[in-house]
C-alpha positions as a Python dict, from the first residue, in 0.01 Angstrom:
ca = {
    (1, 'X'): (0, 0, 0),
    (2, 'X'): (-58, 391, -130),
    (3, 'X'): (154, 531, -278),
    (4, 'X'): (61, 824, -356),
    (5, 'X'): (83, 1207, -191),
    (6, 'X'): (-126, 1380, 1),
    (7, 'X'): (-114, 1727, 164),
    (8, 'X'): (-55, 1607, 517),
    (9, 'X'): (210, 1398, 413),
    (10, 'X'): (379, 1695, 185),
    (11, 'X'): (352, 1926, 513),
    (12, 'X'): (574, 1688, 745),
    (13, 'X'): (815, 1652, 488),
    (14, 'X'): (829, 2019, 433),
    (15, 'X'): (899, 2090, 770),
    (16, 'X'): (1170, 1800, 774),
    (17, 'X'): (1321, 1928, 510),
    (18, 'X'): (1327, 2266, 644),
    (19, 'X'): (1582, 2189, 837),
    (20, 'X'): (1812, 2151, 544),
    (21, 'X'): (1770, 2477, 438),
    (22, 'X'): (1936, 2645, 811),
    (23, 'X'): (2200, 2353, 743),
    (24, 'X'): (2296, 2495, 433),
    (25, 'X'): (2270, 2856, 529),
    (26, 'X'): (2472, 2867, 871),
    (27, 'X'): (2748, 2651, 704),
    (28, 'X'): (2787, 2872, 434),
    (29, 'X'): (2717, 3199, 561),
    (30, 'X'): (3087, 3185, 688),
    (31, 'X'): (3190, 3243, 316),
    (32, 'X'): (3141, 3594, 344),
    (33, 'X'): (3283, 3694, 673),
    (34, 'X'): (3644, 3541, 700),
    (35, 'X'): (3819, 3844, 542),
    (36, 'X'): (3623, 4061, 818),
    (37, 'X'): (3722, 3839, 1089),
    (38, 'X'): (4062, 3798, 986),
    (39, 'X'): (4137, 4172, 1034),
    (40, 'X'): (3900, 4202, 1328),
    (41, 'X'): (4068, 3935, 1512),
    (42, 'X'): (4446, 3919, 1315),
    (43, 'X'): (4353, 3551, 1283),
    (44, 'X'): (4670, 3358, 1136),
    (45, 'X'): (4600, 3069, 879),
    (46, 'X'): (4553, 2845, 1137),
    (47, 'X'): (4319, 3035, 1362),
    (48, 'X'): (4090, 3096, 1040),
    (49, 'X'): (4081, 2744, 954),
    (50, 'X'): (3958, 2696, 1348),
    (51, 'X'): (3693, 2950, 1363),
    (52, 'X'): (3582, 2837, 999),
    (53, 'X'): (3592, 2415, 1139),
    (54, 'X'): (3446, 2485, 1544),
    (55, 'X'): (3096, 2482, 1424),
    (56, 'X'): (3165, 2172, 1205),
    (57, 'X'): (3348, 1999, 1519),
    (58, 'X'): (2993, 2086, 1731),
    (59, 'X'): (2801, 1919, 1393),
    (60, 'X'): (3055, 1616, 1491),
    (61, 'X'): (2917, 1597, 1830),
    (62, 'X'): (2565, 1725, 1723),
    (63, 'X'): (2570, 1417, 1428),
    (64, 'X'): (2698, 1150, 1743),
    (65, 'X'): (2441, 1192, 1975),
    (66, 'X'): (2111, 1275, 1746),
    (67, 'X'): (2103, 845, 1735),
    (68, 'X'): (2043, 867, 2125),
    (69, 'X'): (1869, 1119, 2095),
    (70, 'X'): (1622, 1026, 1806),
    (71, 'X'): (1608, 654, 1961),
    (72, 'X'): (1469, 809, 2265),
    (73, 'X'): (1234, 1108, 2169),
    (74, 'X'): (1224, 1052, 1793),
    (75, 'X'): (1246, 1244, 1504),
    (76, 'X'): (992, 1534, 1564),
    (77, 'X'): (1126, 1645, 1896),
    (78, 'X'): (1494, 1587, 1862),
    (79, 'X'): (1430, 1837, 1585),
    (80, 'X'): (1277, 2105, 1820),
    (81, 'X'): (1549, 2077, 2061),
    (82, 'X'): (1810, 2136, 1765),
    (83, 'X'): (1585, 2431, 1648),
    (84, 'X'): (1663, 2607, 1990),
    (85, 'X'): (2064, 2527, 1905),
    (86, 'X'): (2009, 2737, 1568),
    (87, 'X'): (1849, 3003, 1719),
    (88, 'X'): (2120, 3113, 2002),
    (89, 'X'): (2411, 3008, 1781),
    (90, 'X'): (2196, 3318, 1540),
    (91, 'X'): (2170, 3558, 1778),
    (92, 'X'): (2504, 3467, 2000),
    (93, 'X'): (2712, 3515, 1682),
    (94, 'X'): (2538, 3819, 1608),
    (95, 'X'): (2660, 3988, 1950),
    (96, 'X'): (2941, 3810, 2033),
    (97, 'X'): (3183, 4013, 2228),
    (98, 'X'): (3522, 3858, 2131),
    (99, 'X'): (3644, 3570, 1967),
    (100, 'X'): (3609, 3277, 2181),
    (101, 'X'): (3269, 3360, 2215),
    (102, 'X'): (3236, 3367, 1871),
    (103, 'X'): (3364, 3021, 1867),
    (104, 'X'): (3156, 2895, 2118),
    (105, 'X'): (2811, 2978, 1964),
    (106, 'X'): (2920, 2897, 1645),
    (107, 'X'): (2993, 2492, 1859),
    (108, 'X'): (2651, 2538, 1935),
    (109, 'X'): (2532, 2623, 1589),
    (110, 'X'): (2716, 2319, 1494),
    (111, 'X'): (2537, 2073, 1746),
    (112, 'X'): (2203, 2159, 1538),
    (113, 'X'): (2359, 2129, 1194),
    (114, 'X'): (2524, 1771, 1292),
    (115, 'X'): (2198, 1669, 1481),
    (116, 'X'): (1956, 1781, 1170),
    (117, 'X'): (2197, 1614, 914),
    (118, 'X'): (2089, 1314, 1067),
    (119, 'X'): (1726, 1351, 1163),
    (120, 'X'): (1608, 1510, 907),
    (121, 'X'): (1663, 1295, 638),
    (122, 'X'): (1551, 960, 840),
    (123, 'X'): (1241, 1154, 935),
    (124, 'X'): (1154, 1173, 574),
    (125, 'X'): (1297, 859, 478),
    (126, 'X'): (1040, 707, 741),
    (127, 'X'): (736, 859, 620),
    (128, 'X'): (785, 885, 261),
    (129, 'X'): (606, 604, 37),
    (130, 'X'): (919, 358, -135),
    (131, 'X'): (848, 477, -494),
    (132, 'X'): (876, 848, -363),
    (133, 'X'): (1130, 800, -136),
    (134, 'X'): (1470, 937, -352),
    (135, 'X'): (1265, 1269, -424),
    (136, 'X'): (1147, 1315, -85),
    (137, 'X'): (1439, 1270, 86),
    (138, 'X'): (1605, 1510, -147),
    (139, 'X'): (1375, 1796, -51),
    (140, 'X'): (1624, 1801, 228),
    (141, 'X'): (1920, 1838, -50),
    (142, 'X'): (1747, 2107, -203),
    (143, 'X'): (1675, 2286, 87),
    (144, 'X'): (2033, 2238, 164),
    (145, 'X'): (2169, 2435, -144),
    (146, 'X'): (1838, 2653, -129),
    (147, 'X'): (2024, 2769, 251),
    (148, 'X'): (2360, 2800, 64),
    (149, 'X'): (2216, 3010, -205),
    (150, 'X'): (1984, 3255, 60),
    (151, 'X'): (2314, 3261, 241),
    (152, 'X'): (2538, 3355, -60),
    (153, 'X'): (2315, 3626, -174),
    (154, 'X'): (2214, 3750, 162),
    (155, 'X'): (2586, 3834, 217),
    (156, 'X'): (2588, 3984, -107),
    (157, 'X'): (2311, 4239, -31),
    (158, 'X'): (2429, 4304, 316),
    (159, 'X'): (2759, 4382, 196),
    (160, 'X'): (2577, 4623, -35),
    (161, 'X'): (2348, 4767, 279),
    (162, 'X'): (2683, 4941, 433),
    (163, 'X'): (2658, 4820, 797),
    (164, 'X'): (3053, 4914, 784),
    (165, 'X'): (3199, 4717, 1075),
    (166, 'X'): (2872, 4556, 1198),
    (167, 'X'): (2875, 4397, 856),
    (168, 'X'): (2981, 4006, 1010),
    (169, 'X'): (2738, 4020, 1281),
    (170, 'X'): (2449, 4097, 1015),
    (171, 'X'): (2553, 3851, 759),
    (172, 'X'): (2552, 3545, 1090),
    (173, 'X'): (2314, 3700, 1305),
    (174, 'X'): (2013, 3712, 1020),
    (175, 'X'): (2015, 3313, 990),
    (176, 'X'): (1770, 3339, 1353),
    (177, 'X'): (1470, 3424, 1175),
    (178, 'X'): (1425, 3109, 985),
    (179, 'X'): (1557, 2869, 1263),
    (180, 'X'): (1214, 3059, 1475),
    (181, 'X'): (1035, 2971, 1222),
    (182, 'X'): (1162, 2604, 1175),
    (183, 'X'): (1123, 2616, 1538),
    (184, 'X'): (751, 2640, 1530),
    (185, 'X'): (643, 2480, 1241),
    (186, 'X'): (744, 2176, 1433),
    (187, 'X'): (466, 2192, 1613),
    (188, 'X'): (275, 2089, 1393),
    (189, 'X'): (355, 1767, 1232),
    (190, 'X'): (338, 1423, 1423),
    (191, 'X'): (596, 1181, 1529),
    (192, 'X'): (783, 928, 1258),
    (193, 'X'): (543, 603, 1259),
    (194, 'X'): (848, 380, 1250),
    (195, 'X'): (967, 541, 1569),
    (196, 'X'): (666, 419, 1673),
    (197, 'X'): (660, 86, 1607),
    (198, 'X'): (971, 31, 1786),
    (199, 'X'): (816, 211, 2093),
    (200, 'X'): (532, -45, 2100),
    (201, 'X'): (349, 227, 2018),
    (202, 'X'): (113, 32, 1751),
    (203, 'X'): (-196, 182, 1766),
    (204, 'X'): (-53, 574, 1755),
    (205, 'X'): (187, 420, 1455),
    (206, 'X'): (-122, 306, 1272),
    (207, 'X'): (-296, 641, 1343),
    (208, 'X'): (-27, 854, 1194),
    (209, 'X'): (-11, 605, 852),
    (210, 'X'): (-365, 623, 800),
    (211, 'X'): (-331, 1020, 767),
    (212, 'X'): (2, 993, 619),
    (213, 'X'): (-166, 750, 339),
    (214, 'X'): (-525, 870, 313),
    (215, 'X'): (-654, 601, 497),
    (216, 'X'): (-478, 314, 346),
    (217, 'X'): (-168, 269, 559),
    (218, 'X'): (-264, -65, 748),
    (219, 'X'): (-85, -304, 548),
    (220, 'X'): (238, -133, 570),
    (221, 'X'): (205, -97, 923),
    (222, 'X'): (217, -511, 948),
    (223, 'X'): (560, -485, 705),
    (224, 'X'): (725, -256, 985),
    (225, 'X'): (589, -429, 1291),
    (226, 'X'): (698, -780, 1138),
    (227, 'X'): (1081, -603, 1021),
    (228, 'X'): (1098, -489, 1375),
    (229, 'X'): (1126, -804, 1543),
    (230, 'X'): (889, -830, 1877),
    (231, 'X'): (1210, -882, 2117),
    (232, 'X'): (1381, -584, 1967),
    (233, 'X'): (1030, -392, 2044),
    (234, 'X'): (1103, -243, 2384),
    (235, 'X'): (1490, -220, 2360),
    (236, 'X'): (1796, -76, 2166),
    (237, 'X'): (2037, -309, 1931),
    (238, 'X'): (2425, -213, 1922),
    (239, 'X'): (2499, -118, 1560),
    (240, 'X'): (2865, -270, 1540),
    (241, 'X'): (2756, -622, 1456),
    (242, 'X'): (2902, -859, 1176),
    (243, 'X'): (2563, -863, 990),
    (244, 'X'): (2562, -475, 946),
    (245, 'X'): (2894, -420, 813),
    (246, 'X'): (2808, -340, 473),
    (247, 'X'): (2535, -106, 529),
    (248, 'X'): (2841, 39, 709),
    (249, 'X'): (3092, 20, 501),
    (250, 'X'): (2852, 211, 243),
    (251, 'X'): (2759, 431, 495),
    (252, 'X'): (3107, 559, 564),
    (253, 'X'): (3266, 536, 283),
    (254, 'X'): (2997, 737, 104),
    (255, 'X'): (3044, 1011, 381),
    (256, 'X'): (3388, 1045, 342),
    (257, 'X'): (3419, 1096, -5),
    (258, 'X'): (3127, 1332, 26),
    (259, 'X'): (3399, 1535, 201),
    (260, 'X'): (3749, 1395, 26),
    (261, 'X'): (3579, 1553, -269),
    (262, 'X'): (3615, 1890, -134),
    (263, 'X'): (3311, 2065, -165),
    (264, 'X'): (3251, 2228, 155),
    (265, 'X'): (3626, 2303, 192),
    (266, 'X'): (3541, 2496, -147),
    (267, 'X'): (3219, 2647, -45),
    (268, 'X'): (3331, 2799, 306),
    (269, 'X'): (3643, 2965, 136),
    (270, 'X'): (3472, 3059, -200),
    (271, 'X'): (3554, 3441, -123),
    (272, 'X'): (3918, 3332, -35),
    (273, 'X'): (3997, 3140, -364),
    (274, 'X'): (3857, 3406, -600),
    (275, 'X'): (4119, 3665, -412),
    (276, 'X'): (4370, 3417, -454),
    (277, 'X'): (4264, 3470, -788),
    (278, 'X'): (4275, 3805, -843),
    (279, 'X'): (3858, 3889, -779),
    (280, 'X'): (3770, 4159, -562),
    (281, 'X'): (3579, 4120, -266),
    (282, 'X'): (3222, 4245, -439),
    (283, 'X'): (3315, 4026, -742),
    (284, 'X'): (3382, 3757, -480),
    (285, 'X'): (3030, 3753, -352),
    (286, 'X'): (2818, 3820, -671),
    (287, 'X'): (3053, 3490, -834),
    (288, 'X'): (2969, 3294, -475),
    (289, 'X'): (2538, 3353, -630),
    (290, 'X'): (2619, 3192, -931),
    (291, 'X'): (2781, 2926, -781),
    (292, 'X'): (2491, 2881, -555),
    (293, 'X'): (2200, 2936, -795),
    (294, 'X'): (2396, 2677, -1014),
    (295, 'X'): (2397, 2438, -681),
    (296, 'X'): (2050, 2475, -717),
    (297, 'X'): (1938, 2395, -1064),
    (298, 'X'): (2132, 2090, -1065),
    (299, 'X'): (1994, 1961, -795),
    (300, 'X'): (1698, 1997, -907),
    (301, 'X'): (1791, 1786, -1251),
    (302, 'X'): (1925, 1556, -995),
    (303, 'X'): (1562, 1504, -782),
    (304, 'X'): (1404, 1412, -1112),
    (305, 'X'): (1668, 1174, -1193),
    (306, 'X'): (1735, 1020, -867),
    (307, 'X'): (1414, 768, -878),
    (308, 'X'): (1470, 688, -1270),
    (309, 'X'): (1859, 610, -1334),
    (310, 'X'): (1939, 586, -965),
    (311, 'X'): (2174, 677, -700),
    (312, 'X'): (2516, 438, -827),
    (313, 'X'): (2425, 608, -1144),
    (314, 'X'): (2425, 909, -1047),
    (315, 'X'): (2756, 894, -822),
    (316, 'X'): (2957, 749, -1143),
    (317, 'X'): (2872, 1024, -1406),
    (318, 'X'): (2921, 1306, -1099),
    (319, 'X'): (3305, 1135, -1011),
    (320, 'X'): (3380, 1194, -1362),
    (321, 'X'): (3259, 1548, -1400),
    (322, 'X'): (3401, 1653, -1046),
    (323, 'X'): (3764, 1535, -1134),
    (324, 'X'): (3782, 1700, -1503),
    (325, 'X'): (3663, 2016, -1340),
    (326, 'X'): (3891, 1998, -1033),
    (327, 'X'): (4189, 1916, -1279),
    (328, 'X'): (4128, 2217, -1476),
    (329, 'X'): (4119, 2457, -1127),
    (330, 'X'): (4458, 2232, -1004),
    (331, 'X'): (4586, 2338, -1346),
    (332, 'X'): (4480, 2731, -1311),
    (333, 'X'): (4658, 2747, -983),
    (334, 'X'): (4970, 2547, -1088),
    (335, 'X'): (5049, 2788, -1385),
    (336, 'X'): (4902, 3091, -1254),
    (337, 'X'): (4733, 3144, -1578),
    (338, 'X'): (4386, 3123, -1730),
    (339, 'X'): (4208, 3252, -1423),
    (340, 'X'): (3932, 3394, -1632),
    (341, 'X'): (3809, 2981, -1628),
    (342, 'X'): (3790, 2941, -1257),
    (343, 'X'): (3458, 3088, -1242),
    (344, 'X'): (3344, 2861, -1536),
    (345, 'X'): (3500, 2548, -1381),
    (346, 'X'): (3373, 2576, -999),
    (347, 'X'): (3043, 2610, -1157),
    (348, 'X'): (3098, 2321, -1372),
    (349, 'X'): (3196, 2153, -1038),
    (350, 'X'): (2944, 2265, -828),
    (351, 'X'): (2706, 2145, -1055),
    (352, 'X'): (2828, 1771, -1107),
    (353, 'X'): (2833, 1755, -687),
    (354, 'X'): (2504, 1834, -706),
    (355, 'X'): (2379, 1603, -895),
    (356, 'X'): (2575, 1326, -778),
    (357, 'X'): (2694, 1326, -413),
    (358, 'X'): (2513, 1617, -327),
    (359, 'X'): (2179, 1479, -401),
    (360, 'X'): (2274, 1075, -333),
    (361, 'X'): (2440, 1122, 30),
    (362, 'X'): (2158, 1198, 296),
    (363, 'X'): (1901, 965, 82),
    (364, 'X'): (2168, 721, 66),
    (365, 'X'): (2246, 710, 413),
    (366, 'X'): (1886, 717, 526),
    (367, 'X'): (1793, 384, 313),
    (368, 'X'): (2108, 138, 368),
    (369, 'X'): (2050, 61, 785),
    (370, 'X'): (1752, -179, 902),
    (371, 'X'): (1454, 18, 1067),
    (372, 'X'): (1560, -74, 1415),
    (373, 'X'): (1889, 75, 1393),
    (374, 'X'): (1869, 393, 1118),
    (375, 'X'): (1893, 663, 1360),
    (376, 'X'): (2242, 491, 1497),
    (377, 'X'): (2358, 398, 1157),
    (378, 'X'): (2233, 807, 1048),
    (379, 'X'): (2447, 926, 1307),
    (380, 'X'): (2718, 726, 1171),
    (381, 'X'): (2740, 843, 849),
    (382, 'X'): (2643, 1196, 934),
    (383, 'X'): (2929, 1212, 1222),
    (384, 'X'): (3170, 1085, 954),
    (385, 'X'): (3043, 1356, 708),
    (386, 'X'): (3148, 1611, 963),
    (387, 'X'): (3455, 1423, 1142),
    (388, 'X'): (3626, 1480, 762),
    (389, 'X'): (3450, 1800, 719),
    (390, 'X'): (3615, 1985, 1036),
    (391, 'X'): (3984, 1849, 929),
    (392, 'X'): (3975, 1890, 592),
    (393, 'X'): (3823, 2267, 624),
    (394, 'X'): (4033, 2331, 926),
    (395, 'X'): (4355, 2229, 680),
    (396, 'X'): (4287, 2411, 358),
    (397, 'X'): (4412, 2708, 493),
    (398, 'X'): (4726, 2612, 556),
    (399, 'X'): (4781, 2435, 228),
    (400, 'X'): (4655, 2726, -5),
    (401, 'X'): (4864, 2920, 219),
    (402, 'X'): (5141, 2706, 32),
    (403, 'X'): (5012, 2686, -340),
    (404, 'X'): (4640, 2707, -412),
    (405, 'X'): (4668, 2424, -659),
    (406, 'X'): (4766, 2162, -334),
    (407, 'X'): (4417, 2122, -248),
    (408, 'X'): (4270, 2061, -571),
    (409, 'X'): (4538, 1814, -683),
    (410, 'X'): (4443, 1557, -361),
    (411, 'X'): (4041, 1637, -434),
    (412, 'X'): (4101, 1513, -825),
    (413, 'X'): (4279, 1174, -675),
    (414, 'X'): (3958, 1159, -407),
    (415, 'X'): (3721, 1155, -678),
    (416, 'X'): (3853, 919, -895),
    (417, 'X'): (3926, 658, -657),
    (418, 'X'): (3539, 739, -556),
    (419, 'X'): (3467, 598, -881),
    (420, 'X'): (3586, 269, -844),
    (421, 'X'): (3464, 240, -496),
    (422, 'X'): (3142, 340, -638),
    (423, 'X'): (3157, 95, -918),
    (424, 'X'): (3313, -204, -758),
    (425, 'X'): (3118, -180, -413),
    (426, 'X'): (2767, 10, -438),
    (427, 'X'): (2441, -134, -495),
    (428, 'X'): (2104, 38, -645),
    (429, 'X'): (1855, 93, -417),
    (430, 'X'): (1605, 296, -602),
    (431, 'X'): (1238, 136, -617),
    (432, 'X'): (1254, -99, -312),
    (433, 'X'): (1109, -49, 29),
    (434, 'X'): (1341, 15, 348),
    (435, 'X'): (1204, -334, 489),
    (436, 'X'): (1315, -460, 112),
    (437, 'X'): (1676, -324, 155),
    (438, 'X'): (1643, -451, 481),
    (439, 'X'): (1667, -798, 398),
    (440, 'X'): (1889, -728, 77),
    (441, 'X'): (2174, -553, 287),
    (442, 'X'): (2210, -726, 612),
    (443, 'X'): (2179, -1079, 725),
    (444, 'X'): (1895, -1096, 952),
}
């Protein structure tokens, strides 16, 4: 089959992947407004760590039902649907009148983050060529930290632009333009052929692989039909079944310690733990750039690597980097001293994420689970993502509120006992077609 790229192909998976960049920017946009809405609002600990974790318990419900919802109107229009969530969450933020409203449409800003995490990723998964797949998948990962960074820096210069007390509704509100344009852009790419398949939709299928492939997409259309058994053709299969437990298990597991590892947690409350710190709150936001443009360029490093050493590789060298950097910030906050390394060390951090889990999880996720059952076994991974997500954000609060270092001492533990998870349980999946990790996976 082709394996090449052509400029069809690199459109669809630009717009798939554009969803990753409004998932990174409306989850950490927050960053730079919980000071504001903790005076605004006298939140307590508590109530911050709820306003911070309601959109991330809508991506919980948004993550559940994009499976259903992808199963019945695939990829491409799931998407749309989500777009429309990420546009009033924008603009409902950006006028909300008090603060359960402001919870609300930041719910429904969550229901297109969770849905996207999952959609996204197995869109591109579906269309990409095997050989291709790790870097194509990752646009979504970039676009992910590319939406952290915009959102970093664009609360940097609004808090520069001297909106005074309109300053929160700027900073949340702005994230509507893009989700418009996300919005109509998917308009103009065509339906996963995959999704097809399992439709009985053969001839459309073979339609959209012989643009996606320049013409040359017929024989891989007769590897999906024939993984895709003919009974399963014109019905759903339940994903909880003894021969998909390990695509489960790896599925999970890689989820949670996505999360266990702290880096969201870390992200949304950037501003807060440089106070703690002794940064003010312009210092806060300019060190929250660097952070982000250094989310960036490693992810980058990581999309050239993910193809050649592969994704277990790539997991083991990030687990060690993340706990020696999380030791030294445990350390920091333990003896109150040496603050002037924080900066150095959440960088250092950020950076081993990126390259490891950052980079590994959504491609991960997206290649493990049999064609006939991705989108469920997507949403399962994705709604486990953002089940320990919500609680672990919605906690850290309450235990910096304690001693800063609590947090970071239970992420260093997380990551090392990723690593022999990681090294005792994960295969390499790099090089091999879904169809191949189809049969290597699961017992079918």
């Amino acid at each position: 089959m082709a394996s090449g790229l052509n400029s069809f192909l690199v459109r669809c998976i630009a717009v798939g992947a554009l969803g990753g960049l409004l998932f990174g920017f409306d989850t950490a946009v927050i960053a730079g407004t919980t000071h504001a809405l903790t005076a605004l609002y006298q939140l307590s600990p508590g109530e911050l760590g709820f306003t911070v974790s309601s959109a991330l318990w809508g991506t919980v419900l948004g993550a559940m039902l994009a499976g259903m919802l992808g199963d019945r109107l695939g990829g491409r229009d799931s998407l749309r649907i989500l777009a429309a969530c990420y546009i009033v969450s924008a603009l409902g933020c950006a006028f909300a009148f008090n603060w359960p409203a402001l919870i609300l449409f930041r719910f429904i800003g969550g229901l297109g983050i969770g849905g996207s995490s999952v959609l996204g990723p197995v869109y591109i998964a579906e269309i990409a060529p095997a050989r291709w797949r790790g870097r194509l998948v990752g646009c979504f990962q970039i676009n992910i930290v590319v939406g952290i960074l915009a959102a970093y820096l664009s609360n940097y210069l609004i808090g520069l632009a001297g909106f005074g007390a309109y300053e929160w509704r700027w900073k949340l509100g702005i994230a509507g333009l893009p989700a418009i344009l996300f919005l109509a852009m998917l308009f103009g790419i065509p339906q996963s052929p995959r999704w097809l398949v399992t439709k009985n939709r053969i001839q459309e299928a073979g339609e959209v692989l012989q643009q996606l492939r320049s013409g040359s997409g017929l024989g891989e259309l007769r590897e999906i039909t024939d993984s895709i058994h003919p009974e399963k053709l014109a019905g759903s299969e339940s994903l909880f079944q003894a021969k998909y437990r390990r695509p489960i298990f790896l599925a999970v597991s890689i989820a949670m310690f996505n999360q266990l590892a702290g880096v969201n947690a870390i992200l949304y409350y950037l501003n807060d733990i440089f106070a703690m710190a002794g940064f003010g709150k312009v210092s806060s936001d300019l060190q929250a750039v660097a952070i982000g443009a250094m989310n960036l360029l490693a992810t980058f490093v990581a999309m050239a690597l993910i193809d050649r050493i592969g994704r277990r590789m790539l997991l083991l060298i990030g687990s060690v980097g993340l706990a020696v950097c999380l030791a030294g910030v445990s350390l920091i906050f333990l003896l109150h001293a040496y603050q002037r390394w924080l900066v150095v060390l959440l960088v250092g951090y950020i950076g081993f994420f990126a390259v490891s889990q950052g980079a590994v999880i959504w491609v991960f996720i997206g290649e493990v689970f049999p064609n006939r059952v991705r989108a469920k076994g997507q949403a399962l991974g994705s709604s486990t993502h953002w089940v320990m997500n919500a609680a672990i954000s919605g906690i850290f609060p309450l235990l910096a509120a304690r001693s800063g270092a609590y947090p970071f001492v239970f992420f260093t533990f997380m990551v090392v006992l990723q690593f022999v998870v990681v090294f005792f349980c994960y295969p390499e999946t790099k090089g091999l077609t879904l169809e191949e990790l189809q049969n290597k996976l699961a017992a079918i």
